[in-house]
N, C-alpha and C positions, 0 to 999 in steps of 0.2 A: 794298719797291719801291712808290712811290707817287708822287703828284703832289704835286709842293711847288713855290711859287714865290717869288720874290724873289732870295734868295743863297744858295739849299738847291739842287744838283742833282737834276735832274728827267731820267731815260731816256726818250730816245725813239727812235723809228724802228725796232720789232721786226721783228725778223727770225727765228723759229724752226723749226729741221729734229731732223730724227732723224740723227743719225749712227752709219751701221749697222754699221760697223766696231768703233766703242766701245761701242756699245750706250748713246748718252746722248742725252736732247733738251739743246740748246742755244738759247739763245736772243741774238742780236746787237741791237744797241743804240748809241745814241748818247749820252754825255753833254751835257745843254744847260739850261740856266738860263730862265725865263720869267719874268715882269712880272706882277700881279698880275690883267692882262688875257689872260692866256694868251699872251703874243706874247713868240718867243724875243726875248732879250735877245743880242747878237754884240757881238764885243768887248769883252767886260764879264771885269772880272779876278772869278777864283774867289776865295772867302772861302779855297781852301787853294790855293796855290801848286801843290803838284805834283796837281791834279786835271784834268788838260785838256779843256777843255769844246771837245764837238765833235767828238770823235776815238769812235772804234769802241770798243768793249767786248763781251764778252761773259758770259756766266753761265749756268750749266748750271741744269738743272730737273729735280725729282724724277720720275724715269718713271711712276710709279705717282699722286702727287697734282697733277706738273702745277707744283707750289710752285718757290719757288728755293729752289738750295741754294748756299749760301756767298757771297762777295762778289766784285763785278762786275771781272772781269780786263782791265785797257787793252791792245788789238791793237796792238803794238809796231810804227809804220808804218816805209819805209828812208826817210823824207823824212818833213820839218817840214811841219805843216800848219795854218791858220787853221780849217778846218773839212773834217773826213772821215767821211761816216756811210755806213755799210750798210744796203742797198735788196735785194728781191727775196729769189727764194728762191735758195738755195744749191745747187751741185751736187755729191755723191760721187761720187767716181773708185774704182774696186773696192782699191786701195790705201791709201784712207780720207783721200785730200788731198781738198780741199773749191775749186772753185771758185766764187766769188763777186764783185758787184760793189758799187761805191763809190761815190760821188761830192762832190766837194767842191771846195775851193780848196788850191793850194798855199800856202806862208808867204805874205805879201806878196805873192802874186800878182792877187787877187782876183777874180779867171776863175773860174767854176764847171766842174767837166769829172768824167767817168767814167772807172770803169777798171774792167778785169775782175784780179783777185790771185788766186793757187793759192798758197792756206793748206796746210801741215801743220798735224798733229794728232798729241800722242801720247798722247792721253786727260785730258791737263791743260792741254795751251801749245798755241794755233794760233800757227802763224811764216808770215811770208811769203816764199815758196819764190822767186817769182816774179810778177811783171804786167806786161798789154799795153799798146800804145800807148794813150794818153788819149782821149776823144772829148771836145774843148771844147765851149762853148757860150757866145756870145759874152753873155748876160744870161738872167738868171730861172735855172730849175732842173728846169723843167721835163723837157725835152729828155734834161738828164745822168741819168736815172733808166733807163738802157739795161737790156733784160733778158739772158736768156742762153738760151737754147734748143739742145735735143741731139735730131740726127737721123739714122740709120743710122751711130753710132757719131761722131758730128763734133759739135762744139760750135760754135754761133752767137750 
């Protein structure tokens, strides 16, 4: 896992937690392409058709060195998207579902917007159980990088 540019995918956007139910770090991630000036490249077809640039991934890390282990698994979204990367940290639920947030555009939409998704986990596959309403943001990206906070047992 490195920095490549041109028409080499390049991860970005980590995100990594412990999840204490599996007992594994995990690390989340974006697939995205850049220019030889570091500036992602959008809308750009992948050198392999089924690689979607943009979309969430994730890849587990050796507890003990920290390294990865095995290759980057795409988060199977329930909607088409032009761009969907995972922000912030992650939360576990004492049942090992993972809430987390997003943010990106839908297909042809071109709106950037947030979401919060409850992932399952069965030590291999996170699925998307479920997610809330969107927060749009009518330009930039800013804004859509919402976090998530848990207080006297409530999630915000």
């Amino acid at each position: 896992m490195g920095v490549f540019t041109g028409k080499t995918p390049f991860f970005a956007k980590k995100s990594t937690f412990y999840h204490k139910k599996q007992g594994k770090f995990i690390c989340f991630l974006m697939k995205a392409l850049y220019d030889e000036n570091d500036v992602i490249l959008r809308n750009n077809t992948p050198p392999n058709p089924s690689v979607h640039l943009g979309y969430p991934f994730y890849v587990f890390r050796d507890n003990e060195t920290g390294d990865y282990v095995g290759e980057p698994i795409e988060l199977k979204l329930p909607f088409e998207a032009d761009c969907f990367s995972p922000f912030g940290q992650p939360m576990e639920f004492d049942n090992g579902d993972v809430l987390m947030n997003f943010y990106g555009a839908k297909k042809g939409e071109g709106k950037y917007y947030a979401w919060s998704m409850l992932l399952s986990f069965d030590g291999k596959t996170f699925t998307v159980k479920d997610y809330g309403e969107r927060l749009t943001c009518k330009k930039g990206i800013g804004f859509s990088e919402a976090s998530i906070a848990k207080l006297d047992d409530k999630y915000y």
